[in-house]
C-alpha positions in Angstrom: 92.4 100.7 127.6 92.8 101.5 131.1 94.1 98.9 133.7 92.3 100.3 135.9 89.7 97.5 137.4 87.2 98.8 140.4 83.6 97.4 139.1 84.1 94.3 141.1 84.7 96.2 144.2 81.4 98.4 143.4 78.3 97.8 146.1 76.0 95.0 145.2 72.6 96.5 143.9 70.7 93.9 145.1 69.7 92.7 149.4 71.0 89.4 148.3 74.0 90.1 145.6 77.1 89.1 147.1 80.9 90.4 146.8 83.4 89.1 145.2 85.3 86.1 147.1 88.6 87.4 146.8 87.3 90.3 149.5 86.9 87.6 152.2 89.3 88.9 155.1 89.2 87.5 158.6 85.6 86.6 158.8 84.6 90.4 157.6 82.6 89.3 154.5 79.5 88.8 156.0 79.1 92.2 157.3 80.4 93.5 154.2 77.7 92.1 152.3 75.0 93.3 154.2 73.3 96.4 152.8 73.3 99.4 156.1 69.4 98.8 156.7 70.0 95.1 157.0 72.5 95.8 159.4 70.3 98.1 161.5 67.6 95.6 161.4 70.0 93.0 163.2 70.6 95.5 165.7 67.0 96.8 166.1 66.5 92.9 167.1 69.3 92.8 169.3 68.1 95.9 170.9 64.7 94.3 171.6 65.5 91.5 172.6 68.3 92.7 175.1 65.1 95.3 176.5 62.5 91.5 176.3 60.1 94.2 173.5 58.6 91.9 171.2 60.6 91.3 167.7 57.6 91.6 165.4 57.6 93.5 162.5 55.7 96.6 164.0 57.9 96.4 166.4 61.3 96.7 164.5 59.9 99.3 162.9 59.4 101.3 165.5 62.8 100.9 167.0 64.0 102.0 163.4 61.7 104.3 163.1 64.5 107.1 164.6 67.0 106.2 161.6 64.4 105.5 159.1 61.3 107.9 159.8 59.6 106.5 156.4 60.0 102.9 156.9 57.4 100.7 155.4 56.8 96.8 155.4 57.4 97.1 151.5 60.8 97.8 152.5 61.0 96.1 156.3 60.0 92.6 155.1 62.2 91.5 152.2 65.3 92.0 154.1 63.9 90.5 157.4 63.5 87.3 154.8 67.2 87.9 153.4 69.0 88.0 156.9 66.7 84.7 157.8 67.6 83.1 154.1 71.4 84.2 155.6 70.9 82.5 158.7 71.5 86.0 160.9 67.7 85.9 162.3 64.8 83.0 163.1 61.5 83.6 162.0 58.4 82.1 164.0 54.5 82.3 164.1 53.5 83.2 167.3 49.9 81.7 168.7 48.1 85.7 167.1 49.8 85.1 164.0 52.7 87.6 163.7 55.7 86.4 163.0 58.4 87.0 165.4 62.1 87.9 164.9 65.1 86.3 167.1 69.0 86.8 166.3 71.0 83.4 165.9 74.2 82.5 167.2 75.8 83.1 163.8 73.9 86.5 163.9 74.8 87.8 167.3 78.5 86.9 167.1 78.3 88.8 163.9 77.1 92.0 165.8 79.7 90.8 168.7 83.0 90.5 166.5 81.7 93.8 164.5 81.0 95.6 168.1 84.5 94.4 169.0 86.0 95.6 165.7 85.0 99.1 166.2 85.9 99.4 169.6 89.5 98.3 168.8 89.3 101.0 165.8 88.6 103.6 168.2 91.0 102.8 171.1 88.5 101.9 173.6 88.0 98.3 175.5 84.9 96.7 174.3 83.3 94.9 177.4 83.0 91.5 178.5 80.2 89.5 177.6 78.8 85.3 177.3 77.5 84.2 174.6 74.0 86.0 175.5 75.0 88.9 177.1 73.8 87.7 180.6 77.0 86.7 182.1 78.2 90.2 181.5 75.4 92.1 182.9 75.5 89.7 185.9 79.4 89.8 186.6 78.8 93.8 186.4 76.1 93.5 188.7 78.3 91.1 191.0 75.5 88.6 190.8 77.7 85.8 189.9 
């Protein structure tokens, strides 16, 4: 029998599967767990939120509409629920009855420390910013 053991570092093959424990590292499991269109839905929202677009579904479709040219509400909605179920995203009715999308805190400091995380992987200074992004754009600006 081989010792070799890798099924339990094998991709989840469900939205809401998660990874083993024991691949918990410095706050990286999260991200890890997250399939790659989840991900690019947080940072469709973050995207249209940072450009004040509305965060509905249509919406968020079309911003991933240049990754994912066949996207569908089939596929669009059930993660939408799974990053809200993970606490990443707020749902809310608005008064025409769509439902609109908003990153929490938990979810943009996710996106923050994995922004941060990359830059550091590829040798380049990631950029100030508050906890909304504002105080950055304004000390850039000099509009302190």
């Amino acid at each position: 029998m081989s010792d070799d053991d890798s099924r339990d570092l094998q991709n989840p093959a469900r939205a809401d599967a998660s990874l083993p424990s024991h691949l918990t590292r410095n706050g990286r499991r999260a991200w890890v767990e997250l399939t790659a269109f989840q991900r690019d839905c947080l940072e469709a929202v973050a995207r249209r939120e940072r450009d004040d677009r509305p965060c509905d579904k249509l919406g968020i479709m079309c911003t991933l509409g240049c990754t994912y040219p066949t996207v569908t509400r089939t596929r669009l909605e059930p993660n939408l629920r799974s990053l809200v179920g993970r606490g990443l995203l707020e749902d809310r009715d608005r008064s025409d009855g769509a439902t609109a999308y908003r990153l929490t805190d938990a979810g943009r400091a996710l996106l923050l420390q994995r922004a941060e995380r990359f830059a550091d992987g590829c040798g380049i200074g990631a950029a100030p910013t508050g906890a909304d992004g504002a105080t950055a754009r304004r000390e850039e600006n000099g509009d302190e």
